[in-house]
C-alpha positions as CSV (number, residue, x, y, z in Angstrom):
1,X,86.7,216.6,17.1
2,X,83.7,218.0,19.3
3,X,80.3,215.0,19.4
4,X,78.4,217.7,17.2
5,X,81.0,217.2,14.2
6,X,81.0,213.7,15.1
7,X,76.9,213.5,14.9
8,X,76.8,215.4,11.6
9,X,79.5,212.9,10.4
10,X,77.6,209.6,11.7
11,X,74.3,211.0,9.9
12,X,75.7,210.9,6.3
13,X,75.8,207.8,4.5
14,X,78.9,206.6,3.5
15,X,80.3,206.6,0.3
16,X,80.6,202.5,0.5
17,X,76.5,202.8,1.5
18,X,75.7,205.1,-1.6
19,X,77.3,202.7,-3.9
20,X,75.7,199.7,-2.7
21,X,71.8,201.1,-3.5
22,X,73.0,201.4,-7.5
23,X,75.0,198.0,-7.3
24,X,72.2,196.1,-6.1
25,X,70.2,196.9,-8.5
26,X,72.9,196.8,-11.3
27,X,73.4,193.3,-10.4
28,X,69.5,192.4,-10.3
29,X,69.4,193.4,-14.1
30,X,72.3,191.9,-14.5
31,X,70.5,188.4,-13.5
32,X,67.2,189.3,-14.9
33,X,69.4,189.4,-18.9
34,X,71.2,186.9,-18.0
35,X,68.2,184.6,-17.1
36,X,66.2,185.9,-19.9
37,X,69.8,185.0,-22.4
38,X,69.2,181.6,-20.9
39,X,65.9,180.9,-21.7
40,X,66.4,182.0,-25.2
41,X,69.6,179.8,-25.4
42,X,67.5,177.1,-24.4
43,X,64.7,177.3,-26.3
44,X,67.2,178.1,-29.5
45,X,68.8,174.7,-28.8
46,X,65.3,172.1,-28.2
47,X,64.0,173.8,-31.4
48,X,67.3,173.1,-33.1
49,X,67.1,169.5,-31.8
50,X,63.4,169.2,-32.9
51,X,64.3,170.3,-36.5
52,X,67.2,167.9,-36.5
53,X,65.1,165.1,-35.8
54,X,62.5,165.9,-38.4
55,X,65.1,166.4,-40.7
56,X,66.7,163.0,-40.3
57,X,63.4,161.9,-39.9
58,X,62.9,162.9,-43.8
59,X,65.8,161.5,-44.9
60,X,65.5,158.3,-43.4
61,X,61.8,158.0,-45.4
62,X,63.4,159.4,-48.7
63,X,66.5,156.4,-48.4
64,X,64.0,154.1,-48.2
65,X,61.9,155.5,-51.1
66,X,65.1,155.6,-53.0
67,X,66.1,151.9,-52.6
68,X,62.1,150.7,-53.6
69,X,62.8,152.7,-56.7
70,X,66.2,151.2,-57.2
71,X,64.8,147.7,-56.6
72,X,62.0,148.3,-59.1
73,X,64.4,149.7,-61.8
74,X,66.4,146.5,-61.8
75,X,63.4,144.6,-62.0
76,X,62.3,146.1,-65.1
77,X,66.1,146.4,-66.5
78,X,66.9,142.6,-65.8
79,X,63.2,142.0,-67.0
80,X,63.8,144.0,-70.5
81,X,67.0,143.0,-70.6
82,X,66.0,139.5,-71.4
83,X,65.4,138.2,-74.9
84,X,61.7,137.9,-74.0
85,X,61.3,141.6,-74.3
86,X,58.3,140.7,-76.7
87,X,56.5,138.6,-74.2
88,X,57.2,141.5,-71.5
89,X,55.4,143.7,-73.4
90,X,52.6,141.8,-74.5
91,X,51.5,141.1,-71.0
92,X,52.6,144.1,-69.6
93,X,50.0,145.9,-72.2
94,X,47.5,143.3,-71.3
95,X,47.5,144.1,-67.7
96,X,47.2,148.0,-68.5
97,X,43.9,146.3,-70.8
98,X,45.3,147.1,-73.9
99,X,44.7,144.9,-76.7
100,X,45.7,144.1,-80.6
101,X,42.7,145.4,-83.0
102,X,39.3,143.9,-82.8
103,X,40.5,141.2,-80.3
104,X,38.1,140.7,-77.5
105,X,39.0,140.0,-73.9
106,X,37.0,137.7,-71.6
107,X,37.5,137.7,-68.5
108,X,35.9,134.8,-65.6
109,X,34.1,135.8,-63.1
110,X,33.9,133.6,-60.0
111,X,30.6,132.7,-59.4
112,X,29.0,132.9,-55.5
């Protein structure tokens, strides 16, 4: 080959050198989605976590509120389920400040 064939041939780019422009950039979107599906993975899971924890959070509260209830209905079962169901009553309905017809409460006062 004569050095003018040769120049012409040096002064093209390659074909390796025209791929490698496209490829680059190829691969920097390929990071920038791939960062970006990270940071939405992440964020996904700490809000999942944070709902979780609310969430058990609730439950926790509502066990607890179902055991005072289940406490105070055995109260008031092994309380009516004595024979002194009268006497429940009668001061049960005092405490609410009920009282029979034309009976008058009194009530001390502590004097200071």
């Amino acid at each position: 080959m004569s050095a003018k064939a040769q120049d012409v041939k040096s002064n093209r780019p390659s074909p390796r050198a025209r791929q490698k422009q496209p490829h680059k950039a190829g691969r920097f979107i390929q990071l920038v989605f791939f960062s970006t599906l990270l940071v939405y993975a992440a964020s996904v899971i700490i809000n999942t976590q944070a709902e979780i924890a609310e969430q058990k959070a609730t439950i926790e509260k509502l066990e607890a509120e179902i055991v005072e209830a289940q406490q105070e209905n055995d109260e008031y079962t092994r309380l009516l389920s004595d024979n002194d169901e009268y006497e429940y009553m009668l001061s049960a309905a005092i405490e609410r400040g009920y009282a029979y017809p034309r009976e008058t409460r009194y009530y001390a006062k502590s004097v200071e």
